[in-house]
C-alpha positions as CSV (number, residue, x, y, z in Angstrom):
1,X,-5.7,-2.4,-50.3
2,X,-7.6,-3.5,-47.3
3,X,-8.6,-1.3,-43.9
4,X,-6.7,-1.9,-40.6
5,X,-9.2,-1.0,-37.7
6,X,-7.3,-3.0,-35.4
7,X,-4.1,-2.3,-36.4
8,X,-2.8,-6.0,-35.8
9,X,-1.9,-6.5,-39.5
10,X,1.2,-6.0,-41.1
11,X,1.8,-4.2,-44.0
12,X,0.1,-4.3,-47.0
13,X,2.4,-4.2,-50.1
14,X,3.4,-7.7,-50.7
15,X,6.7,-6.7,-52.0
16,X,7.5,-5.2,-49.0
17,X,10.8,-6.6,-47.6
18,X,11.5,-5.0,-44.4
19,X,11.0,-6.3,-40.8
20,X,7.7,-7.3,-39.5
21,X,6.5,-6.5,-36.6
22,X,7.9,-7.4,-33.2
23,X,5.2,-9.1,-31.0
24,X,5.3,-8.1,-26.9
25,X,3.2,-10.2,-24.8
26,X,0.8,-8.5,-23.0
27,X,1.6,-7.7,-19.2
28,X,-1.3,-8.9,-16.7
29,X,-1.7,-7.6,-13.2
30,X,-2.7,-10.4,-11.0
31,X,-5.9,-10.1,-9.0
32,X,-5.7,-10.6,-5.5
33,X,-8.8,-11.7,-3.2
34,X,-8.4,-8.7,-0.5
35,X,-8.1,-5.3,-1.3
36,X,-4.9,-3.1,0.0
37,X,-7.2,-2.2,2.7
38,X,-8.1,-5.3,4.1
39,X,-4.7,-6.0,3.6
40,X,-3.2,-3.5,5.8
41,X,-5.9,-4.1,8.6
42,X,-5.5,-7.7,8.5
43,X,-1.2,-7.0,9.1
44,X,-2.5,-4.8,12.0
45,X,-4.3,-7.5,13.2
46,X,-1.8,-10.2,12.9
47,X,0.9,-7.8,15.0
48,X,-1.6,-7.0,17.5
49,X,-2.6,-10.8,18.7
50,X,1.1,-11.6,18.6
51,X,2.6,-8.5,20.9
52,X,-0.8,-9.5,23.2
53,X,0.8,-13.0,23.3
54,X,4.8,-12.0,23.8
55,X,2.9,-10.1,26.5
56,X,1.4,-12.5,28.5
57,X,4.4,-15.0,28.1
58,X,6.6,-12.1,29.4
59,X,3.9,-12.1,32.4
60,X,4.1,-15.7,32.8
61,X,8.4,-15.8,32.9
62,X,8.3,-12.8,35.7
63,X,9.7,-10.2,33.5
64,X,10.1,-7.0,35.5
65,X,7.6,-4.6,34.4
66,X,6.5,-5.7,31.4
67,X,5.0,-3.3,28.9
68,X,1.2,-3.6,28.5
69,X,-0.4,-4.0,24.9
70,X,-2.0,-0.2,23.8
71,X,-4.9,0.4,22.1
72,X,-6.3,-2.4,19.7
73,X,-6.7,-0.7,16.1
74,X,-10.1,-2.8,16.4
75,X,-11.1,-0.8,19.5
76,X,-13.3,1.8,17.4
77,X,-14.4,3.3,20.7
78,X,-11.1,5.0,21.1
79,X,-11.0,6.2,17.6
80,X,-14.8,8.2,17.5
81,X,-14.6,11.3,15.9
82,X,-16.7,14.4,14.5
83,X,-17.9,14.0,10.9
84,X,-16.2,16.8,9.8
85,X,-12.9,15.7,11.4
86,X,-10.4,12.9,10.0
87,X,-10.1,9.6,11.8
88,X,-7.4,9.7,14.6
89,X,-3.8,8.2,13.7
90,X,-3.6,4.3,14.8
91,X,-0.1,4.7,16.5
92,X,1.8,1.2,17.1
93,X,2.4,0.8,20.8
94,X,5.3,-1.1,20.1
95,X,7.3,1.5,17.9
């Protein structure tokens, strides 16, 4: 008789006649460079410099009263806050 410790081996009685063991692949989660943090900041961003430039191409083609761009995520002077307060909700202007 011999010790599994890793439990990889099959069985152990050589007249066993049964089915061996199905192998599953193991799953792997891929790694991505930025975290879902940067990620999400990085989409604000994105949206942000192209409503600023649907903006000025709408001031450009004399659109009547076109909407100004709000406040930039990025502008951290509109978001201060107490320390014992939560951050202020970024609201998109365009929604």
């Amino acid at each position: 008789m011999k010790i599994d410790t890793q439990g990889m081996s099959g069985p152990v009685d050589p007249n066993y006649k049964g089915k061996a063991q199905e192998h599953k692949p193991m799953m792997i989660q891929p790694h991505r460079l930025m975290t879902p943090e940067y990620v999400k900041e990085m989409k604000i961003l994105i949206n942000e410099v192209l409503n600023e430039r649907e903006y000025q191409r709408k001031l450009r083609m004399a659109y009547d009263d076109p909407t100004p761009p709000g406040i930039s995520y990025f502008d951290t002077e509109h978001f201060q806050h107490p320390i014992d307060e939560p951050e202020p909700p970024y609201e998109d202007w365009s929604r």
